[in-house]
C-alpha positions as a Python dict, from the first residue, in 0.01 Angstrom:
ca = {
    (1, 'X'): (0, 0, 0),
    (2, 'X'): (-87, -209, 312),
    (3, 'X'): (-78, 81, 547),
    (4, 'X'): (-277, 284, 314),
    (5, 'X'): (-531, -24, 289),
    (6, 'X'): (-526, -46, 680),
    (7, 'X'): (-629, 309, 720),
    (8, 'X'): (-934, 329, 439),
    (9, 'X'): (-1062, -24, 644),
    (10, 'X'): (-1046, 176, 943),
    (11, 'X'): (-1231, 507, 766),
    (12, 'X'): (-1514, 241, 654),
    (13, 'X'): (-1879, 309, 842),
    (14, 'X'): (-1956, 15, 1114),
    (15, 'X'): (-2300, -108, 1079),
    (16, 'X'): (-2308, -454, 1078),
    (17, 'X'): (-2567, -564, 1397),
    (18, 'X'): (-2413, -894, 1390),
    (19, 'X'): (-2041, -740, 1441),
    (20, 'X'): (-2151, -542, 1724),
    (21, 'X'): (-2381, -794, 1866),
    (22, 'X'): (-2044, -1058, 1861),
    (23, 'X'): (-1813, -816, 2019),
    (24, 'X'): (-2064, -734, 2293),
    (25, 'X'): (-2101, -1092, 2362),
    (26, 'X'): (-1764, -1189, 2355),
    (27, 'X'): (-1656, -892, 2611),
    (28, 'X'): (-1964, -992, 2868),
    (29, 'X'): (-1869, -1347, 2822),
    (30, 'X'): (-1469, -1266, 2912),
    (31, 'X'): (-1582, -1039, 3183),
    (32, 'X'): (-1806, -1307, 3346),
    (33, 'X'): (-1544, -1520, 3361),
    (34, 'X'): (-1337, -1274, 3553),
    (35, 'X'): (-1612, -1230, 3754),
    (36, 'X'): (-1664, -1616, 3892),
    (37, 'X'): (-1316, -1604, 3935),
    (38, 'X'): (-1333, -1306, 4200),
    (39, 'X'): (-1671, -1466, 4314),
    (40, 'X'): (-1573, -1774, 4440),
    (41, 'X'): (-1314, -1654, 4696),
    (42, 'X'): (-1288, -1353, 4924),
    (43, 'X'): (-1269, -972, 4843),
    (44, 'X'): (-1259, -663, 4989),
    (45, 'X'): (-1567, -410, 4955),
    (46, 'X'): (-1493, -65, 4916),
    (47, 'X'): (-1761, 199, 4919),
    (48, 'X'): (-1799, 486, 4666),
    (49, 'X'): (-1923, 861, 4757),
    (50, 'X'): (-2312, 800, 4724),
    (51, 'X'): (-2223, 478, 4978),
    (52, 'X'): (-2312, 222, 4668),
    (53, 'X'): (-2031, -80, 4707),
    (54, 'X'): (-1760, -173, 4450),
    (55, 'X'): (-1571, -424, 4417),
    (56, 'X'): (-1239, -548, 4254),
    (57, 'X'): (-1470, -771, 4041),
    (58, 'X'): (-1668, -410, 3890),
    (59, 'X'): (-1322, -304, 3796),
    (60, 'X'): (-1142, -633, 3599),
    (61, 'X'): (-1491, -673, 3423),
    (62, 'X'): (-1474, -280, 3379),
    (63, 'X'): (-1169, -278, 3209),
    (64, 'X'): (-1231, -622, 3023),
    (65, 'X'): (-1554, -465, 2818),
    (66, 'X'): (-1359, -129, 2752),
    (67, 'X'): (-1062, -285, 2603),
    (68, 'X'): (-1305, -541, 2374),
    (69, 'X'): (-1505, -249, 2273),
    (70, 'X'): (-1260, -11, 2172),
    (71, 'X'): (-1219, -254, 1848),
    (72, 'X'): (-1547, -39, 1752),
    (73, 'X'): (-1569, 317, 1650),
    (74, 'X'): (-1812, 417, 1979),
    (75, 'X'): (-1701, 564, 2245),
    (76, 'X'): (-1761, 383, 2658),
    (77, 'X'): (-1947, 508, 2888),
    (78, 'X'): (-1914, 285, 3215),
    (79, 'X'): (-2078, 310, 3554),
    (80, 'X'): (-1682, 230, 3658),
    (81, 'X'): (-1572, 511, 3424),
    (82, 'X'): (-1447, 871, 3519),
    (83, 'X'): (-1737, 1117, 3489),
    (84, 'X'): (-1781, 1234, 3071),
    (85, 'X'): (-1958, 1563, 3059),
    (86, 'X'): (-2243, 1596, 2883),
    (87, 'X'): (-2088, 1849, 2669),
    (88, 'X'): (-1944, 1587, 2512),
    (89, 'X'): (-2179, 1284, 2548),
    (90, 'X'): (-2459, 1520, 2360),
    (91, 'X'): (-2230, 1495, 2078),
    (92, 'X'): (-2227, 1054, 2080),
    (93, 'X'): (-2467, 964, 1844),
    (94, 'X'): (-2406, 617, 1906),
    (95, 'X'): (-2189, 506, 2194),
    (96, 'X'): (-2153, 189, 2426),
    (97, 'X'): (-2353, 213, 2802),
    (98, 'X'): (-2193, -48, 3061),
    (99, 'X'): (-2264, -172, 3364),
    (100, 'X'): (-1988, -435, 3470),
    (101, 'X'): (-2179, -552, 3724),
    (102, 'X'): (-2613, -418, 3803),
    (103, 'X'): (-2645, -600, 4115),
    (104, 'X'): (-2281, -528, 4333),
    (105, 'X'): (-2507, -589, 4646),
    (106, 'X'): (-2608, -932, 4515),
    (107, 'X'): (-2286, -992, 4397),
    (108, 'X'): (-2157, -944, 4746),
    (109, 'X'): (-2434, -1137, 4912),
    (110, 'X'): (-2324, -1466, 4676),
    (111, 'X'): (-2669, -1437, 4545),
    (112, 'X'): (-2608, -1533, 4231),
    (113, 'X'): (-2894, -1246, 4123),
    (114, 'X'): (-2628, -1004, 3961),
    (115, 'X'): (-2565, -964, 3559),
    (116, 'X'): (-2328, -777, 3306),
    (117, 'X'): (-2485, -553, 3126),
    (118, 'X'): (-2367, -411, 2760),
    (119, 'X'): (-2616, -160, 2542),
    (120, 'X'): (-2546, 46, 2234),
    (121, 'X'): (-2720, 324, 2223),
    (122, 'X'): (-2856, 560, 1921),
    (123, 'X'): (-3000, 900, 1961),
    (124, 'X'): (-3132, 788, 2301),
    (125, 'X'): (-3247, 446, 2205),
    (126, 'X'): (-3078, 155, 2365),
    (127, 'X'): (-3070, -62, 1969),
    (128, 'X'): (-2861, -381, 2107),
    (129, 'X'): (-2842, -504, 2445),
    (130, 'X'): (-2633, -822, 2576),
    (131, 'X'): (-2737, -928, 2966),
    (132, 'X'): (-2511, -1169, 3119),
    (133, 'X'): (-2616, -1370, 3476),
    (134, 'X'): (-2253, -1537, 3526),
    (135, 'X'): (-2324, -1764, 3740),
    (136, 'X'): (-2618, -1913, 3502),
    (137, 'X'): (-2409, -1840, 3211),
    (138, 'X'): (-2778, -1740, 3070),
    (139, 'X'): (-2766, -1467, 2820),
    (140, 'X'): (-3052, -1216, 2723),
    (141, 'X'): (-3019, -1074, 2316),
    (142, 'X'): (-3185, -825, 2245),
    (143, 'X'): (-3168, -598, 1854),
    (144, 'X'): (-3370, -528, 1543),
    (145, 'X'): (-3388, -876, 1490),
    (146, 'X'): (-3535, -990, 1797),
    (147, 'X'): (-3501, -1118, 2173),
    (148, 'X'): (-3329, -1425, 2221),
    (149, 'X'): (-3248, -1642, 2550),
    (150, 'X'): (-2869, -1866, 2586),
    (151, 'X'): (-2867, -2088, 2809),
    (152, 'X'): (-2517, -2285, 2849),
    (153, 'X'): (-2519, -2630, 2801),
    (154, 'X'): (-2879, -2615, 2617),
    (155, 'X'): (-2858, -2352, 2292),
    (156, 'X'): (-2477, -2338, 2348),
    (157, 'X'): (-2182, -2513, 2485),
    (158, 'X'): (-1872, -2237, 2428),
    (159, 'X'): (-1817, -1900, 2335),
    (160, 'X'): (-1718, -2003, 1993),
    (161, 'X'): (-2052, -2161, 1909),
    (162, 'X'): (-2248, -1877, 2079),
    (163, 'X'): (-2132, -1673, 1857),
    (164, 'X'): (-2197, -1898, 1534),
    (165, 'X'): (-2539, -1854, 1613),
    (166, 'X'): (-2563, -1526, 1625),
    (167, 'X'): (-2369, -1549, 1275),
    (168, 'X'): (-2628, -1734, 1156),
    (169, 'X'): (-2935, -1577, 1291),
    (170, 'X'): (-2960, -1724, 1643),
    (171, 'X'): (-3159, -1996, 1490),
    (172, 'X'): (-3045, -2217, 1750),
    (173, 'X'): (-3092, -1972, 2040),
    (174, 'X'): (-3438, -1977, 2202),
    (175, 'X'): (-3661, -1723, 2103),
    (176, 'X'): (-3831, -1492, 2374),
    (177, 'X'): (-4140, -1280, 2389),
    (178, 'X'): (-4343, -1070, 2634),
    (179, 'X'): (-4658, -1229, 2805),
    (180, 'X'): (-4857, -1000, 2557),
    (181, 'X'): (-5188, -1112, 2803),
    (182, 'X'): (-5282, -1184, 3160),
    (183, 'X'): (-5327, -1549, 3167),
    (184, 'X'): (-5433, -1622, 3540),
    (185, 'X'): (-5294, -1459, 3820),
    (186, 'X'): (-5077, -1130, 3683),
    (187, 'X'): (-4745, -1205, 3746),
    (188, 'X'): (-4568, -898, 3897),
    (189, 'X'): (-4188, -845, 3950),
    (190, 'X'): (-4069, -671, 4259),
    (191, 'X'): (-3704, -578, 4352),
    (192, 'X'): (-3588, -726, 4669),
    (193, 'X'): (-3443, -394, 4799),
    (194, 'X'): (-3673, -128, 4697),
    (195, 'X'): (-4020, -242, 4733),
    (196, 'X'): (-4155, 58, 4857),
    (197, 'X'): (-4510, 204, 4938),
    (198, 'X'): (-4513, 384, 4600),
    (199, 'X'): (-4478, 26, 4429),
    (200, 'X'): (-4709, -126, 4653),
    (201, 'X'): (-4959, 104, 4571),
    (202, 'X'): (-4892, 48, 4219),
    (203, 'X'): (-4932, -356, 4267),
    (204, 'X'): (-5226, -318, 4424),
    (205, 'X'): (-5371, -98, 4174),
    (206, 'X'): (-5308, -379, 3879),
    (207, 'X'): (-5462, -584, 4126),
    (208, 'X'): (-5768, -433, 4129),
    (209, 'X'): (-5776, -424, 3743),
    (210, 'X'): (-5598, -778, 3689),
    (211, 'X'): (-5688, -956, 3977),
    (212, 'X'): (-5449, -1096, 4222),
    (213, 'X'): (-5138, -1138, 4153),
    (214, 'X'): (-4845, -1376, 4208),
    (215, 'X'): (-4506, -1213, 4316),
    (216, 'X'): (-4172, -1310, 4203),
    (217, 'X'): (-3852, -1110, 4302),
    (218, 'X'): (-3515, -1074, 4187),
    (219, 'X'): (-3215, -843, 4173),
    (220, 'X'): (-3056, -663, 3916),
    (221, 'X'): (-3157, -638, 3532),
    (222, 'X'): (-3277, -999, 3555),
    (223, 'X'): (-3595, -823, 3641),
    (224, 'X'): (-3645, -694, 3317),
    (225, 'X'): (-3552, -1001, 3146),
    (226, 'X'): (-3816, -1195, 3321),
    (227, 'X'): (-4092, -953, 3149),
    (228, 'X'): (-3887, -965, 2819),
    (229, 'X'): (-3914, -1359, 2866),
    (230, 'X'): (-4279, -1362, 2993),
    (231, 'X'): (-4230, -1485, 3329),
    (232, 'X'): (-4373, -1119, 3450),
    (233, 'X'): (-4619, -928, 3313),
    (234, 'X'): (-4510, -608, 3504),
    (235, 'X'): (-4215, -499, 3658),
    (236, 'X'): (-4268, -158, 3844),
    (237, 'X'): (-3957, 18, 3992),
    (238, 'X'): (-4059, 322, 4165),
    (239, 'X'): (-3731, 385, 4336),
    (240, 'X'): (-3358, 505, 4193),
    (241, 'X'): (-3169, 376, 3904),
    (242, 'X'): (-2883, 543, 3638),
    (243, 'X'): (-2886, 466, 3249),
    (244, 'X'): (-2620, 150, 3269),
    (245, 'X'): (-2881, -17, 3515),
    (246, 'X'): (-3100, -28, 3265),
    (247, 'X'): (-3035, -19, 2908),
    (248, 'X'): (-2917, -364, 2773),
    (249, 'X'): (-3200, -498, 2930),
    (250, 'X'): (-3458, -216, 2828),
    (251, 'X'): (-3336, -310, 2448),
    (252, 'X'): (-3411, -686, 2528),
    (253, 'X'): (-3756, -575, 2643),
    (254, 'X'): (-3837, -381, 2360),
    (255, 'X'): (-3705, -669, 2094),
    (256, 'X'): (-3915, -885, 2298),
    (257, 'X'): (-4253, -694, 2203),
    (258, 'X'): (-4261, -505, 2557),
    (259, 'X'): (-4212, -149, 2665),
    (260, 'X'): (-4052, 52, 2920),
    (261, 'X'): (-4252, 377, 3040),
    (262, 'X'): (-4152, 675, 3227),
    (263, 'X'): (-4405, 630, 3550),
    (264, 'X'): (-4663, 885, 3585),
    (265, 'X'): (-4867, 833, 3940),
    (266, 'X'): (-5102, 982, 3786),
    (267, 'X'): (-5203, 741, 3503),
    (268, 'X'): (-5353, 410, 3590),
    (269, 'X'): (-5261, 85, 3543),
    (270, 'X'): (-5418, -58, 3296),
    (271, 'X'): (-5302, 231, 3045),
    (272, 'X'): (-4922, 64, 3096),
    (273, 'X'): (-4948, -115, 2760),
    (274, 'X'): (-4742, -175, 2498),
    (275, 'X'): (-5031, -30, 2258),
    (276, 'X'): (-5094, 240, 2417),
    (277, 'X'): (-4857, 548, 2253),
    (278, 'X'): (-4914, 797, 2437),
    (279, 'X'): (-4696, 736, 2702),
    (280, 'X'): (-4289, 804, 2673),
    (281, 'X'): (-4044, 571, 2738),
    (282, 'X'): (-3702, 560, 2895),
    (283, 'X'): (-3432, 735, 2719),
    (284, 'X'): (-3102, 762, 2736),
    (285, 'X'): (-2806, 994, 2718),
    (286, 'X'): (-2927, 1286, 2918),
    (287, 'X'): (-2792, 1523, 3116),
    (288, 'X'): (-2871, 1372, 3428),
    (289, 'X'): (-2749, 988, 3386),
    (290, 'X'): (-3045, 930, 3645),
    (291, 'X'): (-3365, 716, 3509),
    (292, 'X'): (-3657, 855, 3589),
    (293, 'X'): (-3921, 605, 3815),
    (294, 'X'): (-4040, 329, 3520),
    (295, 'X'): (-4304, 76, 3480),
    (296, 'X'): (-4185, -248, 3265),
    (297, 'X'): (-4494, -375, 3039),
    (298, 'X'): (-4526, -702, 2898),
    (299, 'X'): (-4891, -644, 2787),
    (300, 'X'): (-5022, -552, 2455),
    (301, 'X'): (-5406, -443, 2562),
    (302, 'X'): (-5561, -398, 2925),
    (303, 'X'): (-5797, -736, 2931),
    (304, 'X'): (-5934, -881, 3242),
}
């Protein structure tokens, strides 16, 4: 009888936001710790075939987040994972996208600017998305619920009372939202490694619309979370990134109010808006695991 009351639990459908938000948690939380752990001493850098760095530190928090997540019914997909054909991803219709570390370069500069990053993703939608910065312990929520902000030591003080929160609506996380408006100078996000012309030209165009603007910079999904938060109004990134870069932080954005568009150089900056529906977003799960270029909105309506 207990065997056969295992298996039906196991045959039951998993849809409970708050279960899958908890898990995600606790595996970015366990993997961060791994992290510090390999961050506070030396390591050796290896390179992989496209010359991007890994670490021992991408692999322990690799394998930490798999092992958590395979408590749930949806498959992995990890930068740190052997290549899945899309044959078979085109099948997922929901499945786990991880990036064990977005920022390896930061990581390796002891930066600090370098996150965990945990999405689950339906029918090319990133739904749920846990950002971790480690070294903060600051994590970015992000479902049909809402956005929230964790900041150790001021909406939590362990694991254990993280996730109470989240158990009882995050009540006693903080609460984020997009800028929605320019309120003085426009507030642009840049990455520090791939601030080419293409996103110059694109910061100078808001300028012209916006007025000047006041640059901030950081690496890894932390720039997204600074739009979802309202620190930036923009965050343009004109240059390369795959799927697990983005999309735990692309579903903070989105339960923040904000949007994340497909960048068209030939559509101006002002029609980057939240309101504006013409434009697609990111999506995920393609054949390609390659993003195309993106522009990160925090603004409802163009206003000057």
């Amino acid at each position: 009888m207990w065997i056969n009351l295992v298996i039906w639990q196991n045959l039951l459908p998993w849809n409970n936001v708050i279960d899958e938000m908890k898990i995600a948690v606790q595996a970015a939380h366990e993997a961060g710790n791994v992290i510090l752990e390999i961050y506070a001493r030396d390591f050796e850098v290896e390179f992989k075939a496209d010359d991007s760095p890994l670490t021992e530190a991408d692999r322990a928090a690799h394998e930490i987040i798999v092992a958590q997540l395979a408590s749930t019914p949806y498959p992995v997909l990890s930068e740190e994972s052997k290549a899945i054909p899309f044959e078979v991803r085109k099948e997922w219709d929901r499945f786990w996208l991880v990036d064990p570390i977005d920022g390896t370069k930061e990581f390796i500069r002891k930066n600090g600017e370098f996150t965990v990053n945990i999405a689950l993703i339906e029918q090319g939608r990133p739904i749920l998305g846990v950002v971790l910065v480690p070294v903060t312990s600051v994590f970015y929520l992000g479902d049909d619920v809402g956005a929230f902000k964790a900041e150790r030591g001021i909406h939590y003080t362990s694991l254990d009372g993280l996730l109470q929160s989240i158990d009882s609506g995050c009540e006693a996380l903080e609460r984020i939202s997009v800028s929605g408006t320019v309120s003085g100078l426009l507030k642009m996000v840049a990455s520090k490694s791939h601030c080419n012309e293409q996103t110059l030209a694109f910061i100078a165009q808001a300028e012209r619309v916006y007025g000047a603007s006041e640059r901030v910079s950081s690496g890894s999904s932390i720039k997204l979370c600074m739009v979802a938060e309202g620190v930036a109004d923009f965050y343009p990134r004109v240059a390369p990134t795959c799927e697990w870069d983005t999309a735990a932080a692309q579903a903070v954005v989105d339960a923040a109010g904000g949007s994340v568009f497909i960048y068209n150089s030939e559509v101006d900056a002002h029609q980057y808006v939240t309101s504006n529906k013409s434009l697609d977003k990111v999506a995920y799960n393609k054949a390609d695991v390659l993003n195309p270029y993106f522009i990160v909105s925090g603004l409802h309506q163009y206003n000057t």
